[in-house]
N, CA, C and O atoms as CSV, one atom per row, in Angstrom:
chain,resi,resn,atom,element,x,y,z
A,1,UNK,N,N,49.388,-68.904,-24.431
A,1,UNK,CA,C,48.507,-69.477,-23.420
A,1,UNK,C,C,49.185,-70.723,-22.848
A,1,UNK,O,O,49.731,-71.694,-23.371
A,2,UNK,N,N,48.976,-70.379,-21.697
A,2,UNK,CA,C,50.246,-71.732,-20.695
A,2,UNK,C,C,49.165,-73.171,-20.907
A,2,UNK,O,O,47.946,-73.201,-21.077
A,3,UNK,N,N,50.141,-74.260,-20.819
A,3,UNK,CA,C,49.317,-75.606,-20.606
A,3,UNK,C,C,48.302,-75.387,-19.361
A,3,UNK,O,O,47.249,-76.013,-19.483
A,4,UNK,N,N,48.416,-74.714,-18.345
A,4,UNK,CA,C,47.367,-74.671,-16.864
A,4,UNK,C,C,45.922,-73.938,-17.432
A,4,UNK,O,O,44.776,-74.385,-17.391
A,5,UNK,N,N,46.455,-72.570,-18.007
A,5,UNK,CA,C,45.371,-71.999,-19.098
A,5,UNK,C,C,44.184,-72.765,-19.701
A,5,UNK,O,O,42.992,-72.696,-19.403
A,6,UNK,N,N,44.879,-73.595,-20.724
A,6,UNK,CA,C,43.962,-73.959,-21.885
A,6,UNK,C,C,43.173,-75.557,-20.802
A,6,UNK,O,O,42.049,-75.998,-21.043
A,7,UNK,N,N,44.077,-76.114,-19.723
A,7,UNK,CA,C,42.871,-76.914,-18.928
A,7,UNK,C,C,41.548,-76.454,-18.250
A,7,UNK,O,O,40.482,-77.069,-18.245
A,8,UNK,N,N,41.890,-74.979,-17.551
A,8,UNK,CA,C,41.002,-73.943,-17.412
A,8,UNK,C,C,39.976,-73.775,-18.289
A,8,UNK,O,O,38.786,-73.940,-18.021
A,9,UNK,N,N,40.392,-73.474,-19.246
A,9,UNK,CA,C,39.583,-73.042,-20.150
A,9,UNK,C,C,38.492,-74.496,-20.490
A,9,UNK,O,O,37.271,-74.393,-20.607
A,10,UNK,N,N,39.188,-75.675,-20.593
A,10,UNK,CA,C,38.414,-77.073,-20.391
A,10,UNK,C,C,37.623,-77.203,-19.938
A,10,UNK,O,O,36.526,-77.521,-20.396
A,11,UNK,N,N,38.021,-76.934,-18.561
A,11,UNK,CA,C,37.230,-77.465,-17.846
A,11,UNK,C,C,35.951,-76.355,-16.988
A,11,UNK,O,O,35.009,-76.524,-16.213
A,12,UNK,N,N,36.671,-75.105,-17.742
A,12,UNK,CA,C,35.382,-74.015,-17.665
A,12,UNK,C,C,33.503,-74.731,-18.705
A,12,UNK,O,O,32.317,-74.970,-18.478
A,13,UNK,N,N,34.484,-74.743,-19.762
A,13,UNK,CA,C,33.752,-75.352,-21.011
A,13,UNK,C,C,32.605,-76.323,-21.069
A,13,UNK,O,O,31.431,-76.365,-21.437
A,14,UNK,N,N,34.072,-77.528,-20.203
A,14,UNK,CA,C,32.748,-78.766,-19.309
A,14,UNK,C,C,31.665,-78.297,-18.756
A,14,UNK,O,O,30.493,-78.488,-19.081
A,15,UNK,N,N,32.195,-77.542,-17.724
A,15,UNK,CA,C,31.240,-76.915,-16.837
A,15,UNK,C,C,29.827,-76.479,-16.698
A,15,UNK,O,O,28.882,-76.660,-15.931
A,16,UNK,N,N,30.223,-75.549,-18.240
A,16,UNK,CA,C,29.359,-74.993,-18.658
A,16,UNK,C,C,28.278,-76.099,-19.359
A,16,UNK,O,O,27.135,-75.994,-18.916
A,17,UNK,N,N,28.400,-76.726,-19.978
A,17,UNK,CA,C,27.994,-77.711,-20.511
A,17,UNK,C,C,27.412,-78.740,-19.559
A,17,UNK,O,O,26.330,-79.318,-19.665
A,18,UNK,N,N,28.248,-78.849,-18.695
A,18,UNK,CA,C,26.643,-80.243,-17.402
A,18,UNK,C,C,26.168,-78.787,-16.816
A,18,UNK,O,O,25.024,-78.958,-16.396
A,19,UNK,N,N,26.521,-77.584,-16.635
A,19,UNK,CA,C,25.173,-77.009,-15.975
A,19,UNK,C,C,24.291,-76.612,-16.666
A,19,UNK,O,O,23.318,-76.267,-15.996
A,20,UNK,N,N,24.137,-76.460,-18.032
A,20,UNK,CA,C,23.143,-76.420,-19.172
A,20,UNK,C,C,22.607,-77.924,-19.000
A,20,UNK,O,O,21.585,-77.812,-18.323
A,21,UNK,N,N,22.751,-78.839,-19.201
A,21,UNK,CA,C,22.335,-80.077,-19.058
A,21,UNK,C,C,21.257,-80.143,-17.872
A,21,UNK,O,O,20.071,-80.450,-17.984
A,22,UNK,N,N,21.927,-79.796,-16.749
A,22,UNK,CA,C,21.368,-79.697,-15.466
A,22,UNK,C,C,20.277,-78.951,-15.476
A,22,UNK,O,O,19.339,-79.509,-14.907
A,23,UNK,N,N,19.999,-77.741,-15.969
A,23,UNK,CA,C,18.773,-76.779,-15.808
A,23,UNK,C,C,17.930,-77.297,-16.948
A,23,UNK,O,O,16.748,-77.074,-16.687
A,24,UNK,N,N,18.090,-77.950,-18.205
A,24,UNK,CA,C,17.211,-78.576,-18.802
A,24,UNK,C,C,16.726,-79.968,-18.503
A,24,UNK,O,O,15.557,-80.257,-18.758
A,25,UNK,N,N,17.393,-80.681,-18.079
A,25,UNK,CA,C,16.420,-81.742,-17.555
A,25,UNK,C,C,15.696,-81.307,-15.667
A,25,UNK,O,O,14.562,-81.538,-15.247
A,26,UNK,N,N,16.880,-80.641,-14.922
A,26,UNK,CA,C,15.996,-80.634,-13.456
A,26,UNK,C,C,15.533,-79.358,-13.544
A,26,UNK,O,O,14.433,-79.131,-13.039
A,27,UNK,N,N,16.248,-78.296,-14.180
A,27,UNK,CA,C,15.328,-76.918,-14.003
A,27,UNK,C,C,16.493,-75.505,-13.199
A,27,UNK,O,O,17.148,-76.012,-12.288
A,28,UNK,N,N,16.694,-74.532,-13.316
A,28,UNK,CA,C,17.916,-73.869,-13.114
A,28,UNK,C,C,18.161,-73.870,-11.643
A,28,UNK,O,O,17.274,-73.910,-10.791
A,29,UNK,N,N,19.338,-73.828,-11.440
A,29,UNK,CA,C,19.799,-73.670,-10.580
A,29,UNK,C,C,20.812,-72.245,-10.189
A,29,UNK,O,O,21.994,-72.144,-10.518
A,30,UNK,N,N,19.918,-71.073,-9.314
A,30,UNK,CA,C,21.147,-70.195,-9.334
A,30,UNK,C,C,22.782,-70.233,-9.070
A,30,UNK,O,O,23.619,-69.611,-9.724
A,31,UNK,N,N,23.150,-71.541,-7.407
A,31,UNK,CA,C,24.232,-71.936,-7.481
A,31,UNK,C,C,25.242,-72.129,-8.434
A,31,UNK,O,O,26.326,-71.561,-8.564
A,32,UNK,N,N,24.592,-73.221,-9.223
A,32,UNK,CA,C,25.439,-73.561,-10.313
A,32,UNK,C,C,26.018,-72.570,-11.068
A,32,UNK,O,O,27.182,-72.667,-11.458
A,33,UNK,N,N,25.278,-71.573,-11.323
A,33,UNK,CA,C,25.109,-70.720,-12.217
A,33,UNK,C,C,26.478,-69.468,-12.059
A,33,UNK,O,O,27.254,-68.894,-12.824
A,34,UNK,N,N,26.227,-69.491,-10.792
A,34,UNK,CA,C,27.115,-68.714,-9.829
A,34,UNK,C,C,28.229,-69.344,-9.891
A,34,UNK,O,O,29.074,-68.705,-10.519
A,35,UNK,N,N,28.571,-70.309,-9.509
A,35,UNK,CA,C,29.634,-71.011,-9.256
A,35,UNK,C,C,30.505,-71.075,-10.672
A,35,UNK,O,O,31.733,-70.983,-10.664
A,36,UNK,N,N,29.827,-71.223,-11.731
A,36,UNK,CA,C,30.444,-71.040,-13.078
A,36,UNK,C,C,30.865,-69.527,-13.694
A,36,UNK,O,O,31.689,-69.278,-14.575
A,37,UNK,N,N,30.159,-68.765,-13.056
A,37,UNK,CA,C,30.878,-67.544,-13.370
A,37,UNK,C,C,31.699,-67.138,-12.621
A,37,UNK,O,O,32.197,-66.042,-12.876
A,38,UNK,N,N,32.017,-67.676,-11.749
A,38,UNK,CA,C,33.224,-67.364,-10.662
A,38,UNK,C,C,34.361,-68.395,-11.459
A,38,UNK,O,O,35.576,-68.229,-11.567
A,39,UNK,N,N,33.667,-69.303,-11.875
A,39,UNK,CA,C,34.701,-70.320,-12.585
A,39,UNK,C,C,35.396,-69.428,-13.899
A,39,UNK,O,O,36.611,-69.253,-14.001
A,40,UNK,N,N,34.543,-68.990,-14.717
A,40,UNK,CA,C,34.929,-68.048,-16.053
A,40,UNK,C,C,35.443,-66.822,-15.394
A,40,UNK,O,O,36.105,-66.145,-16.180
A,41,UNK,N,N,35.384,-66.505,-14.637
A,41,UNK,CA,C,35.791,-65.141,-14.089
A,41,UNK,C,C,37.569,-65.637,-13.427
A,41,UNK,O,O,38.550,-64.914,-13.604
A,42,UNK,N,N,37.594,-66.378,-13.018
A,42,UNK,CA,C,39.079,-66.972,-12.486
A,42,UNK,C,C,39.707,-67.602,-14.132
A,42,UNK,O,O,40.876,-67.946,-13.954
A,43,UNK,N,N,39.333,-67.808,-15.424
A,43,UNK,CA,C,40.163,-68.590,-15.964
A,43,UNK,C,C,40.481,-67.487,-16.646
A,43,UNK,O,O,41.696,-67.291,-16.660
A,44,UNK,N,N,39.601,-66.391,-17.433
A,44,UNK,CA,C,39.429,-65.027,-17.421
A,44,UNK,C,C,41.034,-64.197,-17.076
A,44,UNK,O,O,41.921,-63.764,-17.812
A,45,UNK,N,N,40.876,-64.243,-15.810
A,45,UNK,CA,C,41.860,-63.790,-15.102
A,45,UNK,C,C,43.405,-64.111,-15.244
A,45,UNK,O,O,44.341,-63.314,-15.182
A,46,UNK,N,N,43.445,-65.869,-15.508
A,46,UNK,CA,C,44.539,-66.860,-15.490
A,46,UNK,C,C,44.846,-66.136,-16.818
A,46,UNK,O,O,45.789,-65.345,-16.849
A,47,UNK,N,N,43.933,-66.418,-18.155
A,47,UNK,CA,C,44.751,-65.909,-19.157
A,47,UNK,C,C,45.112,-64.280,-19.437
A,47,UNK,O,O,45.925,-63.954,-20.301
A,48,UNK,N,N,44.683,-63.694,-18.929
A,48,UNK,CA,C,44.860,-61.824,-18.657
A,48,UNK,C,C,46.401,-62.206,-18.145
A,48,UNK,O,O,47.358,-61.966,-18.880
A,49,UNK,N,N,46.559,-62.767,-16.943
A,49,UNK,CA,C,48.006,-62.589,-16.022
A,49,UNK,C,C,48.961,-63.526,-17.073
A,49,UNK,O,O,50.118,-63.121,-17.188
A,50,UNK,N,N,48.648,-64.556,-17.734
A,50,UNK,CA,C,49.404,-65.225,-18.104
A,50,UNK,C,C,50.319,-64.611,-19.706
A,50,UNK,O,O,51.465,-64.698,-20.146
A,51,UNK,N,N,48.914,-63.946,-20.184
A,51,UNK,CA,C,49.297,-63.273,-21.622
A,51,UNK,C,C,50.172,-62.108,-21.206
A,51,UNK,O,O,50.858,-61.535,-22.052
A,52,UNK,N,N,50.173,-61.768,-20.042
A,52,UNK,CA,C,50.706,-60.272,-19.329
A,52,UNK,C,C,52.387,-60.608,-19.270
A,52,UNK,O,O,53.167,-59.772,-18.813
């Protein structure tokens, strides 16, 4: 797993983590929600091509 990878994977992680934050104190948000699986779906990808 390349150094670009495992920041990916970071900052997928973060992500995930203030938008859980976010739907428990203000309440869900589909955006967010969306936007993070496009996020896991691209880092997903990074390590598939990278392990390849």
């Amino acid at each position: 797993m390349s150094g670009s990878t495992k920041t990916m994977g970071t900052i997928t992680v973060g992500a995930l983590v203030l938008t859980t934050a976010y739907t428990v104190a203000l309440g869900s948000n589909g955006w967010l929600w969306f936007a993070w699986i496009v996020l896991g779906l691209v880092t997903l990808g990074m390590a598939a091509v990278g392990d390849g």
